[in-house]
C-alpha positions as CSV (number, residue, x, y, z in Angstrom):
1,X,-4.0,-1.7,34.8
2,X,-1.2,-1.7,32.6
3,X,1.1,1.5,32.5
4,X,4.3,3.1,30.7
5,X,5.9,6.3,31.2
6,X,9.0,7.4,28.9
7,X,10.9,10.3,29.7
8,X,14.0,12.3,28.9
9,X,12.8,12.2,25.1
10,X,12.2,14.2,22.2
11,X,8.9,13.7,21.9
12,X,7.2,15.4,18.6
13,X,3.6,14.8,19.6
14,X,2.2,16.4,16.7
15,X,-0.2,18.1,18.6
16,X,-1.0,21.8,17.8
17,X,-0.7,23.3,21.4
18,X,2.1,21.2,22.2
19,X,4.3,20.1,19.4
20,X,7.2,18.8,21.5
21,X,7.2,17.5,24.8
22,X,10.2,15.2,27.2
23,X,7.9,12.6,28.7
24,X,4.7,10.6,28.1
25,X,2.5,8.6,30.3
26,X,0.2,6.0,29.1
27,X,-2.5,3.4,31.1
28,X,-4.7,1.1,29.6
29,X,-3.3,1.5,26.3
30,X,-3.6,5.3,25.8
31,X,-1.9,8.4,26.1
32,X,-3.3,10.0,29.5
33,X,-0.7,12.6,30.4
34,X,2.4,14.2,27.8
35,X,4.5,17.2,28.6
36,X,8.0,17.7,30.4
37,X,9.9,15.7,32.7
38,X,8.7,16.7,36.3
39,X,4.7,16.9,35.5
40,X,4.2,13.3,33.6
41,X,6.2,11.8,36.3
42,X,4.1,13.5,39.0
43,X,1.1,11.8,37.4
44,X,2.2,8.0,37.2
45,X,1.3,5.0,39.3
46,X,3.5,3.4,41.8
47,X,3.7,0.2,39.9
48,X,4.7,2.0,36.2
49,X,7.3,0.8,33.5
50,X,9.7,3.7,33.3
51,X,12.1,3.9,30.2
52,X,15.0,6.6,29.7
53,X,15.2,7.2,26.2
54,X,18.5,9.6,26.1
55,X,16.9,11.8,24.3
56,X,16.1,10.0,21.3
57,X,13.2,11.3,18.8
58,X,10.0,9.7,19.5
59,X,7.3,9.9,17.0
60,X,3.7,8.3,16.6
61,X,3.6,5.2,15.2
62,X,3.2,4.9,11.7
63,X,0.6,3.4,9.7
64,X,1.1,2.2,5.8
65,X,-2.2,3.2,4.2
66,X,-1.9,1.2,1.0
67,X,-0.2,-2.4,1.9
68,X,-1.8,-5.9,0.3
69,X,-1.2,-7.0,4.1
70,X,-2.9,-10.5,3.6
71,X,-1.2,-10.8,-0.2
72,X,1.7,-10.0,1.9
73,X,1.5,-12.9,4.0
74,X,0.3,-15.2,1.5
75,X,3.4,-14.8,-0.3
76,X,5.8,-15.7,2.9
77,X,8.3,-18.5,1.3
78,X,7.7,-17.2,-2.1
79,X,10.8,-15.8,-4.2
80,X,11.6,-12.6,-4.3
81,X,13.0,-10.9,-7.2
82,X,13.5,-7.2,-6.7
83,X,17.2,-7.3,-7.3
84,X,17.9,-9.3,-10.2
85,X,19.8,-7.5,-13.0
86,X,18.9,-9.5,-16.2
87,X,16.4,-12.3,-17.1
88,X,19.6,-14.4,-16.7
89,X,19.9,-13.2,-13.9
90,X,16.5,-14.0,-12.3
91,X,16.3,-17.6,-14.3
92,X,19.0,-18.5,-12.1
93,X,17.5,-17.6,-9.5
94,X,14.5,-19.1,-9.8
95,X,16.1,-22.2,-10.8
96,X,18.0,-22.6,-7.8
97,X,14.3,-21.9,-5.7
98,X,12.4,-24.2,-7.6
99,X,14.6,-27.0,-7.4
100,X,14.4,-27.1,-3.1
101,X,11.1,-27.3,-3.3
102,X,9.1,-30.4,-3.7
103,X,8.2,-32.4,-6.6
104,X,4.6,-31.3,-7.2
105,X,5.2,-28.1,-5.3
106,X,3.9,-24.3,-7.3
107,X,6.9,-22.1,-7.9
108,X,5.6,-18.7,-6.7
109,X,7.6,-15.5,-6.9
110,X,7.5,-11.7,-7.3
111,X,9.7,-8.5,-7.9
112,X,10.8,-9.1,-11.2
113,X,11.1,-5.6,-13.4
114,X,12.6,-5.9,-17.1
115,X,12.7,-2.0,-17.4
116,X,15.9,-2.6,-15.3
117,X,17.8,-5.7,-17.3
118,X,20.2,-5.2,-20.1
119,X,17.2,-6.3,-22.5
120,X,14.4,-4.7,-20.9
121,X,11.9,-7.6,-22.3
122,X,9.5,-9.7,-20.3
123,X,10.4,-13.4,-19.6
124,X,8.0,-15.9,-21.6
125,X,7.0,-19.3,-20.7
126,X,9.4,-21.2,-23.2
127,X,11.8,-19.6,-20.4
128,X,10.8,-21.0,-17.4
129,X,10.1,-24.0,-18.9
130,X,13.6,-25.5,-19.1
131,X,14.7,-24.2,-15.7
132,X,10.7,-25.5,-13.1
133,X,11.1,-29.0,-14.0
134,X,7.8,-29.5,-14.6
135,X,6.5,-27.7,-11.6
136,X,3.8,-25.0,-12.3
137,X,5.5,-21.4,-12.1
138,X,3.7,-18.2,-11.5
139,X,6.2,-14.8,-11.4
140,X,4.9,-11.9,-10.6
141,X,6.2,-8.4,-11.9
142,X,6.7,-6.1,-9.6
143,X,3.5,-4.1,-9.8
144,X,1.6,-7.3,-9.6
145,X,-0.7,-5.7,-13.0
146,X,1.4,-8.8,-15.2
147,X,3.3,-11.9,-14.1
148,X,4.6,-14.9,-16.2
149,X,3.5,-18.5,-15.7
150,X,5.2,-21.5,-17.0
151,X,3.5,-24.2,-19.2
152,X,2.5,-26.5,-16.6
153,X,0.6,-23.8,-14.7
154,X,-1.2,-22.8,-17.8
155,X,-2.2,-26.1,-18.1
156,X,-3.4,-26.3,-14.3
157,X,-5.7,-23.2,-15.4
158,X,-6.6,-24.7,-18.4
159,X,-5.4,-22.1,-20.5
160,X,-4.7,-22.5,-24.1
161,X,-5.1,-21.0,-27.5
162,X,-8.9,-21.2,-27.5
163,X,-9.1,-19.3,-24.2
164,X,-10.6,-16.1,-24.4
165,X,-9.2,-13.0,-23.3
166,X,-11.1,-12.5,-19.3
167,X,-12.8,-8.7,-19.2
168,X,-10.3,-6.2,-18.5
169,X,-7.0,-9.1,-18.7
170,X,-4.8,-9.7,-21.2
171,X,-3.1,-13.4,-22.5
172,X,-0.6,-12.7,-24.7
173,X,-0.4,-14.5,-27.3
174,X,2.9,-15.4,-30.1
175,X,2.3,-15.0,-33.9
176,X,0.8,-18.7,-34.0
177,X,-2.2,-17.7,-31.6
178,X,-0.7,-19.5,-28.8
179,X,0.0,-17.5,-25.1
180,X,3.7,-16.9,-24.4
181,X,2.6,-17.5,-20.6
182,X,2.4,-13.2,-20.2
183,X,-0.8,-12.5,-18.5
184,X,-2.1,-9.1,-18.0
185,X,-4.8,-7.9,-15.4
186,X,-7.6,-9.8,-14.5
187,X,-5.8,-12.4,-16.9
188,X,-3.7,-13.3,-13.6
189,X,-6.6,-14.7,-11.7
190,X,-7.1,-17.0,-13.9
191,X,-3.9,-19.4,-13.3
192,X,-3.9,-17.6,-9.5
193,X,-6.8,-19.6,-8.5
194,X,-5.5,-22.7,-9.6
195,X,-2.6,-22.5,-6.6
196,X,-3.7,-24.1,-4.0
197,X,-5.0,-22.3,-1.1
198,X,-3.2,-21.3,2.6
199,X,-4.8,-23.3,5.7
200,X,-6.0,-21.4,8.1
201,X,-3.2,-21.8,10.7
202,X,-1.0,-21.5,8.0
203,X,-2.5,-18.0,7.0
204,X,-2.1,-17.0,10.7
205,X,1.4,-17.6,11.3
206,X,2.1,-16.1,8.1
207,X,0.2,-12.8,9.4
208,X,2.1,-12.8,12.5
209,X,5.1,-13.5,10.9
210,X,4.4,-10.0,8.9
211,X,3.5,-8.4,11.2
212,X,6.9,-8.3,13.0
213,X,8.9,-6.7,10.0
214,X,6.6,-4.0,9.8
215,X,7.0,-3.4,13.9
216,X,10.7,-3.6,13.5
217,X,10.1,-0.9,10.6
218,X,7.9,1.7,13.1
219,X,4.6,0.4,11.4
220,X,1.7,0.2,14.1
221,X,-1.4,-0.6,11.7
222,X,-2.3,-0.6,8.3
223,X,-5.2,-0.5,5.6
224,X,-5.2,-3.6,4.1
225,X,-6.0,-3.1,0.3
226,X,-7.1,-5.7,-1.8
227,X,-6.1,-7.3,-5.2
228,X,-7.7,-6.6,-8.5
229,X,-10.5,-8.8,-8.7
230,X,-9.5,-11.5,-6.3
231,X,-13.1,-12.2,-4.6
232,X,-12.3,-14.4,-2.2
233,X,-9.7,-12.2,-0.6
234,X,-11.4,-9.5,1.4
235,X,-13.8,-11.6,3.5
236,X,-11.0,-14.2,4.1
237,X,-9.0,-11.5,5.2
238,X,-11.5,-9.6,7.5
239,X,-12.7,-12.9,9.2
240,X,-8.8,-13.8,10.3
241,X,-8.3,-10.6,11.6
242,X,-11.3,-10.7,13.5
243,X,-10.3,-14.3,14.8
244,X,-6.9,-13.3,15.9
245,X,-8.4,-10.1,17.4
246,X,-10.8,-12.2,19.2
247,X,-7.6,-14.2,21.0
248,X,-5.9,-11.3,21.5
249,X,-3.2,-12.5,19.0
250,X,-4.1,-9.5,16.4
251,X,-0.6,-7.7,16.1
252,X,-1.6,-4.3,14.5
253,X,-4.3,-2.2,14.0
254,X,-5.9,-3.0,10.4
255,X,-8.4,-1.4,8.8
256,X,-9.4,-3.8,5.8
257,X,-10.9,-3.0,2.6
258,X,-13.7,-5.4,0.3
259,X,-13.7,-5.8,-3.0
260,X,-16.7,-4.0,-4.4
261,X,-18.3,-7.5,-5.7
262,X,-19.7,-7.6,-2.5
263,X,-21.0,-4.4,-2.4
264,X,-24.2,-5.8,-2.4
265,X,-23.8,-8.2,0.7
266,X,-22.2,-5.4,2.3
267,X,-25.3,-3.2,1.8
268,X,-27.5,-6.2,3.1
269,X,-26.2,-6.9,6.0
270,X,-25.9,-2.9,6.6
271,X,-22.7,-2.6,7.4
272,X,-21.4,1.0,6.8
273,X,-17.6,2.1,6.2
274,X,-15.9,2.5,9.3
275,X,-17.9,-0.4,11.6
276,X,-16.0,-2.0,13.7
277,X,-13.3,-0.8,17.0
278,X,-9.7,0.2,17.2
279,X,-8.3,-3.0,16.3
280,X,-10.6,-4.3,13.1
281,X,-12.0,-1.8,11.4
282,X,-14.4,-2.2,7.7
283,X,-12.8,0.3,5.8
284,X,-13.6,0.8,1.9
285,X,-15.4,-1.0,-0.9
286,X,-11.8,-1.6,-3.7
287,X,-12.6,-0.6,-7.2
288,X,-9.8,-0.4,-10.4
289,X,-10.3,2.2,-12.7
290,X,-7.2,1.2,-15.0
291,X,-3.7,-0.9,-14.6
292,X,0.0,0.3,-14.2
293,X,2.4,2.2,-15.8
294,X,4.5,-0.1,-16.4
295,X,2.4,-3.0,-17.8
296,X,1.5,0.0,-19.5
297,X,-2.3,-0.8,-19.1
298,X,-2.7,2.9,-16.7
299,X,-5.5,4.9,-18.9
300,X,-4.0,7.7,-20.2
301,X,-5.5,10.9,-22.1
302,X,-2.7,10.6,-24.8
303,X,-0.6,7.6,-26.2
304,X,2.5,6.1,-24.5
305,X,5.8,7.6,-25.8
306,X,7.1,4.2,-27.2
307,X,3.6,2.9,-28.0
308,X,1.7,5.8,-30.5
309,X,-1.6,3.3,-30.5
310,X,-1.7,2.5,-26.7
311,X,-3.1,4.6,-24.2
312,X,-4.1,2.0,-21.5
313,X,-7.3,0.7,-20.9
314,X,-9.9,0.6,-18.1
315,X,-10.1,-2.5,-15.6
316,X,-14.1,-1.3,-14.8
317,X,-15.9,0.1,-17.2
318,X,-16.8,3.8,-16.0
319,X,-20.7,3.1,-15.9
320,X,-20.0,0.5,-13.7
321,X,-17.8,2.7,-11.6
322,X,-20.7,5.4,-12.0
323,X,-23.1,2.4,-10.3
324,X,-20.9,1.1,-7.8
325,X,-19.7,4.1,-6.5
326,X,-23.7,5.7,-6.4
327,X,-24.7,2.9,-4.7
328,X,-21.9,2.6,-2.0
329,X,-22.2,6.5,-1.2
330,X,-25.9,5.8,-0.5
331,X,-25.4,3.4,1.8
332,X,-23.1,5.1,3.7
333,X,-19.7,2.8,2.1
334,X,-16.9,5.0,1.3
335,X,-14.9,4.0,-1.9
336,X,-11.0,3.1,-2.5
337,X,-10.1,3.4,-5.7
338,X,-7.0,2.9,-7.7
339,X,-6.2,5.4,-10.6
340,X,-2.9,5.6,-12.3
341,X,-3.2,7.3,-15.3
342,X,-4.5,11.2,-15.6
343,X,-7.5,10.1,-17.7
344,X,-8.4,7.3,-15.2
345,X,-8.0,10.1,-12.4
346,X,-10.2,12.3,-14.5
347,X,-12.8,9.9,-15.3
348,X,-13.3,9.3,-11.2
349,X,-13.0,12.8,-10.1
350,X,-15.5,13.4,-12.8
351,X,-17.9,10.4,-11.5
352,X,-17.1,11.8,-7.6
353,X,-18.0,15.1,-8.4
354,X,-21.9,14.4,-10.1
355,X,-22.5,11.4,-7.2
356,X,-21.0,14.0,-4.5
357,X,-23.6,16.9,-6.0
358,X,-26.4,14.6,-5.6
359,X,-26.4,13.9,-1.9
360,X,-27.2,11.0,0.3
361,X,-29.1,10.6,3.3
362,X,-26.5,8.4,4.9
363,X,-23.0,9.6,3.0
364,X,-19.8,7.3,4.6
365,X,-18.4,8.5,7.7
366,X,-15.1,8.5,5.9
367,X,-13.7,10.3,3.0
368,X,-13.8,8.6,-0.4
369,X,-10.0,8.2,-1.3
370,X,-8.1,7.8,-4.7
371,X,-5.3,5.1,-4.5
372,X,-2.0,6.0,-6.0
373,X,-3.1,9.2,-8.1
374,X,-0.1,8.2,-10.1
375,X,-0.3,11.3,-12.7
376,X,-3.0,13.6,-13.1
377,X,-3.3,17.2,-15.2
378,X,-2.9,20.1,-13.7
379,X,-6.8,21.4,-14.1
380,X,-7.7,18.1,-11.8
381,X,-5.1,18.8,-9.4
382,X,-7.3,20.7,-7.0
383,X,-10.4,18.6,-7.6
384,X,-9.6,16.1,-4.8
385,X,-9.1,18.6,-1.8
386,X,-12.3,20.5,-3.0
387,X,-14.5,17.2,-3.3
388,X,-12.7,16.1,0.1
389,X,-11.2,13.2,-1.4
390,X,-7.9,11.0,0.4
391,X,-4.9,11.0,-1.9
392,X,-3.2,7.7,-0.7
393,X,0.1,7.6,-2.5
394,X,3.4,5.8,-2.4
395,X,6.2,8.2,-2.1
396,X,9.1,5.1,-3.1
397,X,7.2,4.5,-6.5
398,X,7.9,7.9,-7.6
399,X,11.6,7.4,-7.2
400,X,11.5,3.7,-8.2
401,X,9.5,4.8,-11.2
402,X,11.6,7.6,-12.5
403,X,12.8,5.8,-15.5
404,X,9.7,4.1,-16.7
405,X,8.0,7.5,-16.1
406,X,10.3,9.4,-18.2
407,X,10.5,6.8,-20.9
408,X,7.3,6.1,-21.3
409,X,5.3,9.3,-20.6
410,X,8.3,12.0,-21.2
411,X,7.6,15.2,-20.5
412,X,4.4,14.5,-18.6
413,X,6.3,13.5,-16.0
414,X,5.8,16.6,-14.4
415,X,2.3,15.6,-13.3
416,X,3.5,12.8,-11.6
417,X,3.8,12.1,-8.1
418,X,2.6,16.1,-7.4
419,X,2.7,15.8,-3.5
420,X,3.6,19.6,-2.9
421,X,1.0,20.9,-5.3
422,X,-1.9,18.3,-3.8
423,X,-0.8,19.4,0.1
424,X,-0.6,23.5,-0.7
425,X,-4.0,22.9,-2.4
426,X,-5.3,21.2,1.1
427,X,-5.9,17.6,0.1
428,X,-5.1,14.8,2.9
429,X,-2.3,12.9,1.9
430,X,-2.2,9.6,3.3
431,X,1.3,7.6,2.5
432,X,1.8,4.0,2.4
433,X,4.2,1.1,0.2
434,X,1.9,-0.5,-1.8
435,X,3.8,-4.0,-0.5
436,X,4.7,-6.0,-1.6
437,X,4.6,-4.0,-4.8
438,X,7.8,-2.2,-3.2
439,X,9.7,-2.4,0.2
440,X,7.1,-1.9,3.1
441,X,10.2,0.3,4.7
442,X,8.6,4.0,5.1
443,X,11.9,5.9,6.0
444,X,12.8,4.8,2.2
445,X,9.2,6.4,2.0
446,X,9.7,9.4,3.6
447,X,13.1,9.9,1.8
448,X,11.6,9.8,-1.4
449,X,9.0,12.5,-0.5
450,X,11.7,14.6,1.3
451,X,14.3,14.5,-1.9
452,X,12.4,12.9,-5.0
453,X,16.2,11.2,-5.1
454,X,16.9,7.5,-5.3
455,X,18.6,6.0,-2.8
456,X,22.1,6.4,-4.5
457,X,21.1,9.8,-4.6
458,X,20.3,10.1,-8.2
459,X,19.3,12.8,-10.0
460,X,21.3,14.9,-8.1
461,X,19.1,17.6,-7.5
462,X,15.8,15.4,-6.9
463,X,13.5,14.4,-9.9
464,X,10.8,17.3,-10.3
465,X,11.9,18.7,-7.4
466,X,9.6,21.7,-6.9
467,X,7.2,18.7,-5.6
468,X,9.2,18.0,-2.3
469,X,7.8,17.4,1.2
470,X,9.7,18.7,4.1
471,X,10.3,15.8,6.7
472,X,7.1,17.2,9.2
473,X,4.9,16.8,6.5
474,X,5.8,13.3,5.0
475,X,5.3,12.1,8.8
476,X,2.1,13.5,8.9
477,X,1.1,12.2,5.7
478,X,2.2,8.3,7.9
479,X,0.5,9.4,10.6
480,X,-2.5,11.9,10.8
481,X,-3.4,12.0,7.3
482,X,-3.4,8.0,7.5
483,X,-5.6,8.3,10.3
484,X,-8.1,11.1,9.0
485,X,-8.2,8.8,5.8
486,X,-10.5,6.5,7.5
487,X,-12.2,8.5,10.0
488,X,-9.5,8.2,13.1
489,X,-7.7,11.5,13.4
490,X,-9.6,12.1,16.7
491,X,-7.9,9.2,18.5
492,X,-4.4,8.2,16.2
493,X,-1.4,9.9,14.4
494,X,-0.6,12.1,17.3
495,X,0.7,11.4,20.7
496,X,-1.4,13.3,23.0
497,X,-4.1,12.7,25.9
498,X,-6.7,10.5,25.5
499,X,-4.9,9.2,22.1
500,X,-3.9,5.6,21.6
501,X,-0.7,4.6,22.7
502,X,1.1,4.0,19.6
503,X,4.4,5.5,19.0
504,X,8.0,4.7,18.0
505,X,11.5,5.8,19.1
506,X,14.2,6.1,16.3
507,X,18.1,6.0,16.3
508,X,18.3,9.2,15.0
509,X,16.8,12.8,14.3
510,X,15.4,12.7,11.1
511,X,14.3,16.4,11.6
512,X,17.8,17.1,11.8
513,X,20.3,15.2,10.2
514,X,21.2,15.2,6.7
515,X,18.5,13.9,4.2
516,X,20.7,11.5,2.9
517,X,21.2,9.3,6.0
518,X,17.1,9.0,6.3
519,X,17.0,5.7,4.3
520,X,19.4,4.1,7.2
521,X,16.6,5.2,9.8
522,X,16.7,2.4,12.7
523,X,13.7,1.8,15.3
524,X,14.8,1.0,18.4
525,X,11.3,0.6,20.2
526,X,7.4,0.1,18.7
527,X,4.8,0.3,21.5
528,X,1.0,0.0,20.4
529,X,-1.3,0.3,22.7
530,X,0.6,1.2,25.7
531,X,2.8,-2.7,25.1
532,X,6.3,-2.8,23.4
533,X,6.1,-5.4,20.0
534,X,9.7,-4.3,19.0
């Protein structure tokens, strides 16, 4: 019987009888006793692991509710390019990756964002070409909706100028019909599954490898979203999980979602949202209504400010939403779906709102939940806490996003990112990264949310800044809102009895120091399940 007791800490349980305790006691890999100094050291065993914590803040541990966890892994050695300041800039860069690796190896990379560079355009095959030597390229963007690829991997795909368009994915194409190596969407897939795939061990070292970042970051466990369209994801995913679970080599609590092309194999085999224990858990059928704002494919009600004839497109036609989304609610499978754009959040809240009036014998045990709810009008702003719908959003794109949201939607900007008017109106928040779309580090996160200021502090008075969180509720929103997003606020996101034992201690009081120093937010310990991982 395994047992830890931490004491002389400011504990913020978020529990509503007893928001703050000094001590904690957990056996077995949950909570059994919390309060002050003298009565949780009453309670433990001889043979307990006592810890002084100096009175540093402990909070519960937090869980990223929108993370491509298994994308994440598969894209361990891959090049990163977040920080590059011009295609230059980023060609070099790639250059100098491409030519340590092996002769017929794939360059693979991610990160790249043009609305940053000097010439905000995006790269084209004819410029990776004379930099891969021949070895097939694939570069993401940074919201993973477009990515570049390099002659030689169009022609692993077999792409040319006869290829056809894919439903709901763009090849881009120069003014002689031929593609410039831009892909769009679903377009993607098409040279992604020409890479070969990770081995299994591979796969797994790559998890575990992952895994420790996010513990070193406070993150306990996770809901493992899945990529547009990428079939072969979700099942892979789910069935390593369950094999490292299985050898007690699982690292964090995951929660994993399937793409909803296997909605009816899901149904078959009558698995329900939710199946599964506190390690593995099924979560949601995935769904896209529409793309990104800044591949500007999210589905908007009017045009783009710099593109009067484009307002976005649908990735799933909205009768086939209408279907799949029927059809899962009957069956008792709650639905993730990702909605950018405030006509793409309309169209679903509209298709929730007639499938939620027509009852089901066996609705999900969890909520339905709306990924990203990027920008949405104010008379659909109080739809999702009224149907009971998740919000899952990413507090670091709002700040990351500031300049392609004011560029390309203007003054509609106000409807972006509305976390205070979505909590007053009562809708579960549930926060998370979207890596590795953007940094998996949630005290950038909680920043973001707190401030609506970059981290340079930029604008100076926060970016729409009547929609600010107070510190209490961004941890909330990483912690019971996460939890109560797939059914679990009963046992996680709070450290009180009979909870699992899943909490972090930081280097600082983030309910108490300045704002600004947030970002810098150090954890010294991660315990899950009674054990310390960090």
């Amino acid at each position: 019987m395994s047992s830890l007791l931490v004491h002389n800490a400011r504990i913020y349980t978020q529990d509503p009888k007893q928001p703050w305790a000094e001590a904690a006691l957990t056996i077995d890999g949950r909570f059994v006793v919390v309060g002050d100094n003298d009565s949780v050291q009453k309670m433990a065993p001889p043979r307990v692991q006592k810890i002084h914590l100096n009175g540093a803040l402990v909070l519960p541990g937090f869980t990223d509710a929108h993370i491509h966890f298994y994308d994440m892994a598969w894209r361990r050695g891959q090049i990163a390019l977040y920080e590059t300041k011009s295609l230059e800039d980023m060609l070099a860069r790639v250059a100098h990756h491409a030519a340590m690796l092996p002769a017929n190896a794939w360059v693979l990379g991610y990160g790249w964002n043009e609305s940053a560079w000097p010439e905000p355009r995006f790269p084209t095959r004819r410029d990776l070409d004379p930099i891969t030597n021949g070895r097939p390229t694939l570069l993401w963007r940074t919201d993973l909706h477009a990515a570049v690829a390099n002659s030689a991997a169009l022609k692993a795909a077999k792409i040319t100028a006869h290829t056809p368009d894919p439903i709901s994915g763009v090849i881009d194409r120069d003014e002689r019909g031929q593609p410039t190596g831009v892909l769009r969407e679903l377009a993607i897939n098409l040279v992604r599954r020409a890479i070969p795939p990770l081995s299994e061990d591979q796969a797994e070292s790559n998890l575990q490898a992952t895994a420790a970042i996010l513990h070193n970051l406070g993150v306990v466990a996770v809901h493992d979203q899945r990529m547009k369209d990428d079939v072969e994801e979700g099942p892979i995913a789910l069935r390593t999980y369950t094999r490292l679970r299985e050898r007690g080599k699982l690292p964090l609590r995951v929660v994993c979602n399937v793409e909803a092309a296997h909605l009816e194999q899901l149904i078959a085999l009558g698995l329900q949202s939710g199946f599964g224990n506190e390690w593995v858990r099924l979560g949601h059928v995935k769904l896209f209504a529409d793309g990104s704002l800044g591949a500007r494919t999210a589905w908007m009600l009017e045009p783009y400010e710099d593109q009067p004839e484009n307002t976005g497109m649908y990735l799933t036609p909205p009768n086939e939403v209408m279907r799949v989304i029927q059809k899962a609610h009957r069956h008792g499978l709650a639905i993730s779906i990702h909605a950018i754009g405030d006509r793409a959040n309309r169209e679903v809240l509209d298709i929730f709102e007639e499938v939620l009036a027509g009852g089901s014998e066996t609705p999900p045990l969890i909520p339905h939940r709306i990924e990203h709810v990027q920008t949405i009008q104010p008379a659909d702003q109080p739809r999702l806490a009224f149907m009971g719908i998740t919000a899952s959003m990413q507090p670091i794109h709002c700040t990351d996003d500031i300049p392609n949201t004011d560029r390309l939607w203007g003054a509609r900007g106000r409807n972006a990112y509305v976390f205070r008017t979505l909590w007053d109106a009562g809708t579960t928040l549930a926060f998370g990264s979207d890596a590795p779309v953007a940094s998996p580090n949630p005290w950038w996160g909680v920043y973001a949310a707190v401030t609506r200021q970059r981290r340079d502090g930029t604008p100076k008075d926060g970016w729409h800044p009547e929609q600010r969180l107070s510190v209490a509720e961004a941890v909330r929103a990483y912690t019971l809102g996460a939890a109560a997003a797939v059914g679990q606020a009963h046992c996680q996101g709070r450290i009180a009895s009979g909870y699992l034992a899943d909490f972090i201690v930081l280097d600082r009081d983030i309910f108490a120091c300045d704002p600004a120093a947030i970002p810098e937010t150090q954890v010294k310990m991660t315990v899950i399940g009674g054990e310390i991982v960090e």
